[in-house]
C-alpha positions in Angstrom: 0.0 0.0 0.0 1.7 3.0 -1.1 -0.8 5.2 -2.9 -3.1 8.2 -1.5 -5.3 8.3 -3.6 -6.0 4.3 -3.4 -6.4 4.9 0.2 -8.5 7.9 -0.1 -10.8 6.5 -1.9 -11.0 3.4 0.1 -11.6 5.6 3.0 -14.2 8.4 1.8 -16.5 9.3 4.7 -14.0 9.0 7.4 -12.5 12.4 6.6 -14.3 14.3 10.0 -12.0 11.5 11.9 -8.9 12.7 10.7 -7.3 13.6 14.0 -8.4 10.4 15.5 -7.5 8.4 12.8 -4.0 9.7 12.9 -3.4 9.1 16.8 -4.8 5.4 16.1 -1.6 5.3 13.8 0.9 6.3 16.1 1.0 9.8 14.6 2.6 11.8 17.4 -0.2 14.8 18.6 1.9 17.7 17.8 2.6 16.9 14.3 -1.1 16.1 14.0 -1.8 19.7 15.7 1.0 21.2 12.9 -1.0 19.7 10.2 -4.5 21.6 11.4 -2.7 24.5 11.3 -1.7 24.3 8.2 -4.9 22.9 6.6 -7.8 24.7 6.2 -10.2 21.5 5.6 -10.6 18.0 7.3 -10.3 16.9 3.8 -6.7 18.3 3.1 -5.7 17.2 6.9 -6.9 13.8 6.1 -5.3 13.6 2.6 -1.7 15.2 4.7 -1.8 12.9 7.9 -2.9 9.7 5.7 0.6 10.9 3.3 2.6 11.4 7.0 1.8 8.0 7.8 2.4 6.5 3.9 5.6 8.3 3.7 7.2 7.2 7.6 5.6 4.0 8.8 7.3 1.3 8.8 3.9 -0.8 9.1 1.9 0.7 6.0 -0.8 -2.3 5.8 -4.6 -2.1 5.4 -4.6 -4.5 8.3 -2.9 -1.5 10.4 -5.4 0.9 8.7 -8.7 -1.5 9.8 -7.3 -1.7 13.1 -6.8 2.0 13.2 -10.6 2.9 12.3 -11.7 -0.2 14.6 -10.4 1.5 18.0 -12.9 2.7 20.4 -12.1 6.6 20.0 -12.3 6.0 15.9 -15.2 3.9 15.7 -15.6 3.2 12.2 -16.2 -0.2 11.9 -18.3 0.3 9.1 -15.7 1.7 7.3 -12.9 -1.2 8.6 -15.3 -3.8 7.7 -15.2 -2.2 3.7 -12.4 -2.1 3.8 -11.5 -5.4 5.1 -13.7 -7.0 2.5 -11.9 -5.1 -0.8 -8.4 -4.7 0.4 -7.5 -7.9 2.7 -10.1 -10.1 1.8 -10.4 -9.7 -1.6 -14.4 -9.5 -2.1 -15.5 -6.5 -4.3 -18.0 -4.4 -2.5 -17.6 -1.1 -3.8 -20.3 0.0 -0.9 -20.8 0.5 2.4 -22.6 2.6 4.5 -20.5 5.9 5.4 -23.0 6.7 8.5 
């Protein structure tokens, strides 16, 4: 997994989580707090924490992604279960409920 815009679109909906998200994948607070202030839309912050994480983890995996949105102060397990189903487990379902 190396590509935004994959991962973007595997994740629309989620975008109002962004700061959440990024704590779930070990993304320190302070550069999360630099990228707000730099950003003027959760969209943008979402698109620059999810390249953060893309560009320095050592772990990039949708398992470590699902895991992320599964953890009780995410709670998109709508969203992990999508993406579970496409990206890990192979089935196509191209829809899910964004809720």
């Amino acid at each position: 997994m190396e590509d935004l815009s994959e991962v973007l679109r595997a994740l629309h909906g989620v975008k109002e989580n962004w700061f959440s998200i990024g704590l779930a994948l070990n993304i320190r607070p302070s550069i999360l707090q630099a990228i707000e202030a730099d950003e003027r839309t959760d969209e943008h912050r979402f698109a620059k924490m999810l390249l953060r994480w893309l560009q320095n983890s050592e772990d990039r995996s949708w398992k470590v992604l699902v895991s992320a949105l599964k953890v009780h102060y995410v709670r998109r397990s709508d969203v992990a279960k999508a993406v579970e189903d496409k990206y890990i487990y192979g089935r196509n379902t191209d829809h899910y409920s964004a809720g």
